[in-house]
N, C-alpha and C positions, 0 to 999 in steps of 0.2 A: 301408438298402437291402440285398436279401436278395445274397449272392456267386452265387448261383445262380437264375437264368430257367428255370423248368420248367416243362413243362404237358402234360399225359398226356391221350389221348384213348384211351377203349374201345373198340376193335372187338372184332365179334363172337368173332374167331379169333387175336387177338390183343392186344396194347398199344402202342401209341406212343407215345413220349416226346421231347420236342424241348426240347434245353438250348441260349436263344438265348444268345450270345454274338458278337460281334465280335473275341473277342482272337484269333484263328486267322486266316490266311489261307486256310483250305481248309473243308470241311463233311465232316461224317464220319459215316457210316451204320453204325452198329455192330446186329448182329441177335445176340439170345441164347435156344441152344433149352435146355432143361433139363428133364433127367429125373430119376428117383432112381437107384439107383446098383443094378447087380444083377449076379451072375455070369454071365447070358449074355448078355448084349448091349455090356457094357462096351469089346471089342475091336473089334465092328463101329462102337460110335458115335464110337470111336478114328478107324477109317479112313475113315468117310463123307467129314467136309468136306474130307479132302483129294483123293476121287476127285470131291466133287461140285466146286470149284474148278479141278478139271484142262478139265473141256468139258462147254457148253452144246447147246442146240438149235442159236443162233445164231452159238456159235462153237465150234466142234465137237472143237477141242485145245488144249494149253495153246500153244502157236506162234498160233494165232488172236487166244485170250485176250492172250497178250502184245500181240501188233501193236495191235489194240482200244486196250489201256491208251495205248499211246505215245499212238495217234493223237486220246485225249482228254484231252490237256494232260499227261502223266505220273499220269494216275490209276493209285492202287493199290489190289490186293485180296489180300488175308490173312484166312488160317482159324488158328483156335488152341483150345486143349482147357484147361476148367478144372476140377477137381475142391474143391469146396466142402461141406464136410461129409461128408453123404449126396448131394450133387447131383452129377453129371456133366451139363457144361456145354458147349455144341460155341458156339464165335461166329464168326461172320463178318463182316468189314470191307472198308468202300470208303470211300478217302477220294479227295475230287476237288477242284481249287482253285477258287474261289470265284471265281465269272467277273469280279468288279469287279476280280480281279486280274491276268487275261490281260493278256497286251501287246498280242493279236491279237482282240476279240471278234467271235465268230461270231454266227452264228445258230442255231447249236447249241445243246441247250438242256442244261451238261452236267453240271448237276444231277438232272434228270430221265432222264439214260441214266447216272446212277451208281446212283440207284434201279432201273432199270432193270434194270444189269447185277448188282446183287447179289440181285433176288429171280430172277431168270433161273438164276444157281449156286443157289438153292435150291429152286424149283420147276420152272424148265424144263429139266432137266440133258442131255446125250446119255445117251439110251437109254431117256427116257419113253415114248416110243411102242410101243417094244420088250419095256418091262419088265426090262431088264438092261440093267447097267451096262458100259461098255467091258472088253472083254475084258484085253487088253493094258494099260490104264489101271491097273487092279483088279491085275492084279499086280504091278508096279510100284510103285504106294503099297504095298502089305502090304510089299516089300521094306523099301523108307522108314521103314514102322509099325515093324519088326522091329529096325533099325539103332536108332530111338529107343528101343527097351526095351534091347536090348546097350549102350547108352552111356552108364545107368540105370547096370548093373553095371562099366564103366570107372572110371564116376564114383564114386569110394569115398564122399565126404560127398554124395550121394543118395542111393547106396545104405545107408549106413550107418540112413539116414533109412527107409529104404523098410523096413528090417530090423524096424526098432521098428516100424513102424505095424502090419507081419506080427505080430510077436508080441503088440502092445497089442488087435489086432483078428481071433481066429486065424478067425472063424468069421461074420465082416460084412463086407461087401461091400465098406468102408469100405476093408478091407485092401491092394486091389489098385492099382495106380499108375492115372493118367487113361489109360494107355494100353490096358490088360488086358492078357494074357499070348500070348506067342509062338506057345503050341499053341494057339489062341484065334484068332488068324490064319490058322493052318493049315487052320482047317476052313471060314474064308470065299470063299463065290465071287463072279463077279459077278451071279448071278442071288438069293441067300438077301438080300447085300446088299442089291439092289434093295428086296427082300421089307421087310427092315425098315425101310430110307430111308420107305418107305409107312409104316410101322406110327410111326415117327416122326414124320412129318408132318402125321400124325392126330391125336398122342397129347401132341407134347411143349406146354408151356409158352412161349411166344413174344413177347419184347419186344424192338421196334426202338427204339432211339437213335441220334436225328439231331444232333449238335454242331456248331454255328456260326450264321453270321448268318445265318438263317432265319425266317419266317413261320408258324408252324403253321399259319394259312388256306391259304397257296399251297401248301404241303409238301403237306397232308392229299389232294388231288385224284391227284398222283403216286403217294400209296403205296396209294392204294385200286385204283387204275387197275394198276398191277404185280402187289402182294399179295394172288392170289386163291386164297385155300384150298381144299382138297375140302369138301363141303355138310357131309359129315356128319364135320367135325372134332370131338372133344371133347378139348380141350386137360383131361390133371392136372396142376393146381396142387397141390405138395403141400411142407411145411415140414418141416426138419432136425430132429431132434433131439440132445440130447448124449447119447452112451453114458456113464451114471453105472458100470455094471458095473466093478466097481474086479476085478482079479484076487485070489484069495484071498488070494497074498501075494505082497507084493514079489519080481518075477522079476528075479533077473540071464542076460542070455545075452551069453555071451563064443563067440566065433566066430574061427576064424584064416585069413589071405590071404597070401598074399607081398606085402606091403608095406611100407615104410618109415614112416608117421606114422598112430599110432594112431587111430581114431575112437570117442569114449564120446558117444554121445549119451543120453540119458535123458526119461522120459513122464512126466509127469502129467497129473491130473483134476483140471481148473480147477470141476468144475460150474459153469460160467456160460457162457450162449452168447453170439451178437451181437444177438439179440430182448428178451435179462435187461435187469430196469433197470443193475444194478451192472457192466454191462459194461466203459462207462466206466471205473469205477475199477480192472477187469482190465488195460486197455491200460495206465494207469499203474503196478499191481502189475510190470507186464511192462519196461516202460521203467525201473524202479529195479532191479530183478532182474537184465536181463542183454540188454536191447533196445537198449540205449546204450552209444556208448564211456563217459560213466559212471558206466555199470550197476557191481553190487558184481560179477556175474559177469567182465568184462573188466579191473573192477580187480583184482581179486584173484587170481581164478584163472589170469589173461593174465598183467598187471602186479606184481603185487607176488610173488606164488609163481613165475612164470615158468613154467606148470604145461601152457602150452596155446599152441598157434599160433592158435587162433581158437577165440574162448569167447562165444555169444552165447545167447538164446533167442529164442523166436517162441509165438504161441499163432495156436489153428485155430481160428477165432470160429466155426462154426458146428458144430465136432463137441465142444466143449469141452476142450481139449487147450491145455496147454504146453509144448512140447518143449526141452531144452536141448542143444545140437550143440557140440563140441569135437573139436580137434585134437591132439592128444599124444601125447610118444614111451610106447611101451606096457608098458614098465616102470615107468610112474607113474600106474597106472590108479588104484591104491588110493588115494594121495594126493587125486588129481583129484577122486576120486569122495567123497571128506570134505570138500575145501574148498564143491566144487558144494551140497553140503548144508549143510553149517553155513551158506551164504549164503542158503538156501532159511527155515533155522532164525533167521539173523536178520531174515527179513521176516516170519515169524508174530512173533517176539517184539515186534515194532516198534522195533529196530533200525535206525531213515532217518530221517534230517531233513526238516525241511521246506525247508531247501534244494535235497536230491535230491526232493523231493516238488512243489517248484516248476520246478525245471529242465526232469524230466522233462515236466509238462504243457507246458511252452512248447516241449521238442521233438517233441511230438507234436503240439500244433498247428500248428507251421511244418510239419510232414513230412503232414498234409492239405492244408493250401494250397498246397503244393508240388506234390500231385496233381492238382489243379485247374488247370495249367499243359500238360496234355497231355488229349487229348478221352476213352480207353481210361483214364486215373484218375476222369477225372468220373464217366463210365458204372460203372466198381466200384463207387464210395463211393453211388452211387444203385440199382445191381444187388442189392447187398448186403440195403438196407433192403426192397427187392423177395423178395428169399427171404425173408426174414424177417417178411415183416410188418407189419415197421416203418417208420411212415413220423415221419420225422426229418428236418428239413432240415441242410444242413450248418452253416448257422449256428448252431441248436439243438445241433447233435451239438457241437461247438467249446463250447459253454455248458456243456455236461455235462459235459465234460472240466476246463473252471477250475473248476467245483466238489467237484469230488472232493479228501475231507477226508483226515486223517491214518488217521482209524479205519474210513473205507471203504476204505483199500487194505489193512489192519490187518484185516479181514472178511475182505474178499478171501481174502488168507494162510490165513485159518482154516479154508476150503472148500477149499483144493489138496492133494492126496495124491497121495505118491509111487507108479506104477504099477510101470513098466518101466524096469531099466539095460541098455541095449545095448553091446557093448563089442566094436570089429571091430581084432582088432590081429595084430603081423607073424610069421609063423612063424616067422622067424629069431631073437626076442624071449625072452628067457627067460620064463618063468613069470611071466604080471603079480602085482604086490607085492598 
């Protein structure tokens, strides 16, 4: 029996996807626009979903909007910003309880005013008629937009993160945070917004997922009845690539703040994306690496050198990237930065057992199933194969992963090269070692 119920219907302006399930007591509408990623539009597609979930046609502010929610059993709505690769990804969610749960059932019908209200925030917004978006709304959010890129730079281990990707990416779009930048804000109003909200709505990419105990046959009537695009939508479907562009030569950039705990985080170029067959055995290069408490990176450079307050890695499955993020005091940069490597040099050399080689797959496959326990992990691990191309069931994908051999992660190793060292540490610090 497959762990997952899915079934995809094509419309013309769009996808639907319905993952039935019983284990939820609520249903969940998750919609995903996606574009590629470019220097001017980046900040506007930042602040759209949050001026378009502020007011509707039908409910015209967010004091509306709220009352609405109460008054349909505690329905929620939430906008969120993903950047994947080359994608900039805007979603929007409603989830609402599953009326076999009510204590009071109406005659309400309040699945179909959760569809309802979430194509309503994306097609009927205040100020369609007008052509511009609330005045006062629109500034407002950009205040909001602006506080999340300042909190960017508060946050020294994102920013530390945001540093490398500037310098691993000086001249792709790829560079910039899901937010865009401040002066980028500045030049938005509520009428150019509008402009592109349109040019959006024409242009992006569009798949809805519905999570819970549902019908596709009953659902399908709802979202045809709600979701009605302009005639002459042409959605671009378009697929990531990895930047192979290795820099000519390993860059170090050392940068100084008033702070107290060092940040070295460091880039590589996995060449392999989430569409490669050998991705699989990236995720577990990645989990013996430094994705695990135990990874060699947490043992070694955490635990046994005492080298770091937090030593892990991650990779970026669609731009091809592995990043390594550490914390330490910044007189041990030089250290940090040899042990980080020699751990890197023992996993070309094939330096792991098959002990760590076992562990690691079975923490990877519990840390999927464990996704599969919330409706916004289902929809990734299916979002994912959707950019990509890939169609992979999760059961398949879990199969790929127990077969990944000694000498596929051993391959792996052989295709990552060091790009970038980032190195953000304290000016009160002496000269790092």
């Amino acid at each position: 029996m497959s762990l997952l119920d899915i079934q995809t219907k094509d419309y013309p302006h769009y996808r639907l996807h319905v993952v039935n399930t019983a284990k939820f007591k609520t249903i969940s509408i998750i919609v995903y626009m996606q574009q590629l990623l470019n220097f001017q539009d980046t900040a506007k597609r930042a602040l759209l979903p949050y001026v378009l979930q502020s007011a509707t046609e039908k409910h015209p502010s967010v004091k509306a909007i709220r009352q609405y929610l109460e008054e349909m059993y505690g329905m929620t709505l939430s906008v969120d910003l993903m950047k994947k690769g080359d994608h900039h990804i805007i979603t929007f969610r409603v989830d609402a309880a599953h009326e076999s749960f009510l204590l009071s059932p109406s005659e309400t019908n309040v699945f179909e005013k959760a569809i309802e209200l979430i194509s309503d925030v994306l097609l009927r917004p205040k100020g369609v008629q007008e052509k511009k978006f609330d005045k006062e709304i629109v500034r407002k959010e950009k205040r909001s937009l602006k506080q999340r890129i300042e909190a960017i730079y508060d946050d020294k281990m994102r920013y530390a993160n945001m540093r490398l990707i500037e310098e691993m990416f000086p001249d792709d779009p790829f560079r910039q945070t899901v937010y865009g930048t401040i002066d980028a804000i500045d030049d938005i109003d509520e009428e150019n917004l509008f402009h592109y909200y349109e040019k959006a709505l024409l242009q992006d990419s569009i798949d809805i997922f519905v999570v819970g105990d549902v019908d596709i046959n009953k659902l399908a009537p709802y979202i045809e009845r709600h979701f009605v695009f302009p005639e002459n939508r042409k959605e671009k479907r378009s697929q990531t690539f990895a930047s192979n562009l290795l820099n000519s030569e390993t860059k170090e950039i050392v940068e100084e703040q008033n702070i107290f705990q060092g940040k070295l985080n460091i880039g590589y170029r996995t060449n392999t994306v989430y569409r490669d067959e050998d991705y699989p055995a990236l995720q577990v290069f990645n989990g013996i690496f430094g994705g695990f408490p135990h990874s060699k990176l947490f043992l070694n450079v955490r635990e046994k050198e005492s080298l770091a307050y937090y030593a892990y890695s991650r990779i970026e499955s669609f731009k091809g990237l592995l990043i390594v993020m550490t914390g330490i005091d910044s007189g041990k940069f030089k250290r940090a930065t040899e042990i980080i490597q020699k751990q890197m040099d023992k996993m070309k050399r094939g330096e792991f057992s098959q002990e760590e080689l076992l562990q690691t797959k079975m923490m990877i496959k519990n840390q999927m199933l464990e996704s599969l326990d919330e409706p916004r992990g289902i929809t990734e691990l299916l979002y994912n194969g959707i950019l990509s191309n890939v169609s992979v069931s999760v059961d398949d994908w879990l199969k790929k992963i127990e077969k990944v051999t000694y000498d596929d992660v051993l391959n792996i190793a052989e295709k990552i090269t060091l790009d970038t060292v980032y190195f953000l540490k304290g000016k009160e610090d002496e000269e790092h070692e």
